[in-house]
KEKE-3310 file (N, C-alpha, C; in steps of 0.2 Angstrom, whole numbers, plus 5000, padded with zeros to 4 digits):
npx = (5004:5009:5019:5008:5005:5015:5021:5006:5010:5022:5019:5010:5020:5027:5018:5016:5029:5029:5019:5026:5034:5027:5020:5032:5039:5030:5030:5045:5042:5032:5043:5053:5045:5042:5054:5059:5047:5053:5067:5062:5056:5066:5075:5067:5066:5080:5083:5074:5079:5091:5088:5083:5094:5100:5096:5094:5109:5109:5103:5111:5121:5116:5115)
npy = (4994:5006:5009:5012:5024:5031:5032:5038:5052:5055:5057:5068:5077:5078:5083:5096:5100:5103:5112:5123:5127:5131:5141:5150:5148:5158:5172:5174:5175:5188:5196:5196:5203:5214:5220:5222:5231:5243:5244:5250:5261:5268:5270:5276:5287:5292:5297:5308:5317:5319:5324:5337:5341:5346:5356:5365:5368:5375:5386:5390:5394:5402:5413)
npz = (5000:5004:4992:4982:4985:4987:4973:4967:4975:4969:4955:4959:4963:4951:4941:4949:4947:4932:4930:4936:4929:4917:4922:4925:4913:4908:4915:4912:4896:4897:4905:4895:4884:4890:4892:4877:4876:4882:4877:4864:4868:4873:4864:4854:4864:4862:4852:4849:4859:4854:4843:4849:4855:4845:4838:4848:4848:4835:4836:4844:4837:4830:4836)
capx = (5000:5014:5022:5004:5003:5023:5017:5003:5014:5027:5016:5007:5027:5028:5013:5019:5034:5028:5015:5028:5038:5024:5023:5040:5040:5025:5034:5049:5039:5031:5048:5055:5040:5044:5061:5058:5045:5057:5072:5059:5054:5072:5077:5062:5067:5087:5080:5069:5082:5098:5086:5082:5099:5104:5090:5098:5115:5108:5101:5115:5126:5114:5117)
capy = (5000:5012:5010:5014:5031:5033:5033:5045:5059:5057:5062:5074:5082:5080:5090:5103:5103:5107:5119:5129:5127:5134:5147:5152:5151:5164:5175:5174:5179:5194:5200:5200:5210:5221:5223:5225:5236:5250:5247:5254:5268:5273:5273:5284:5295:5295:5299:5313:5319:5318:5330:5342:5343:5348:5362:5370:5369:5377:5389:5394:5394:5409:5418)
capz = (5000:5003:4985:4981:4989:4986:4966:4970:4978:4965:4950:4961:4963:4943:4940:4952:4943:4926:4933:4939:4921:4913:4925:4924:4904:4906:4916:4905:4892:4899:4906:4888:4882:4893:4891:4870:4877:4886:4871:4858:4870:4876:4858:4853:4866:4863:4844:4851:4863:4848:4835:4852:4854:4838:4838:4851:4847:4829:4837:4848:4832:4827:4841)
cpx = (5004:5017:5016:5005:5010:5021:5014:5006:5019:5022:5013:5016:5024:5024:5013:5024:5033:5022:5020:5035:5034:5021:5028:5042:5035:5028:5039:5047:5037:5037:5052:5053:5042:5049:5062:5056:5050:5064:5070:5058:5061:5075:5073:5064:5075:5086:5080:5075:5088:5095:5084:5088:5102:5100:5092:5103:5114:5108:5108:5120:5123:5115:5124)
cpy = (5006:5012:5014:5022:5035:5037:5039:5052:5059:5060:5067:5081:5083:5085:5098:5106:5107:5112:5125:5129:5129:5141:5151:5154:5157:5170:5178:5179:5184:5199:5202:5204:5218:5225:5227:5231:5244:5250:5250:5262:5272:5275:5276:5288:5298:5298:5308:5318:5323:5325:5337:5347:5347:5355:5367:5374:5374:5385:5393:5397:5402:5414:5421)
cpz = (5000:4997:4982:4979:4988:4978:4966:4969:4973:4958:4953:4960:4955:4940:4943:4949:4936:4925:4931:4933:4916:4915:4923:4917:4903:4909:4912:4900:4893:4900:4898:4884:4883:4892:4884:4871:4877:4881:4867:4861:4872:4872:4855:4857:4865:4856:4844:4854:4858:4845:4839:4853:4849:4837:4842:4851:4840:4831:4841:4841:4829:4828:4841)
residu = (UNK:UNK:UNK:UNK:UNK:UNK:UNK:UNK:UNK:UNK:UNK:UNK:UNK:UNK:UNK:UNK:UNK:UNK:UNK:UNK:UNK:UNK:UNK:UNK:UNK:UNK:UNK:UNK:UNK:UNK:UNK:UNK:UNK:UNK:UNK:UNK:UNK:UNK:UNK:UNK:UNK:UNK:UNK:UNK:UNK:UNK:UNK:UNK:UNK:UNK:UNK:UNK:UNK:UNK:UNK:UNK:UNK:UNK:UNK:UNK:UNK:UNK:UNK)
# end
């Protein structure tokens, strides 16, 4: 009876296991997102920042 119920708990572990492996891959996924997310927007803003730059400096040159 105890090999039984040994059995039992070890698939219950396994299912725990790859829960928390589809978990974790979704995670994962998210944080990548994310991370893509905030390199589009810091090089949109280093873009933005680059052409301000140059705008100012034009203008000092007018001066």
């Amino acid at each position: 009876m105890e090999k039984f119920f040994d059995e039992i708990f070890k698939e219950e572990e396994a299912q725990i296991s790859v829960e928390l492996i589809i978990v974790l891959a979704a995670v994962v996924a998210v944080v990548l997102l994310l991370v893509n997310q905030l390199q589009e927007t810091s090089a949109e803003g280093s873009d933005k920042l680059k052409k301000t730059a140059d705008e100012v400096f034009k203008k000092i040159d007018d001066i």
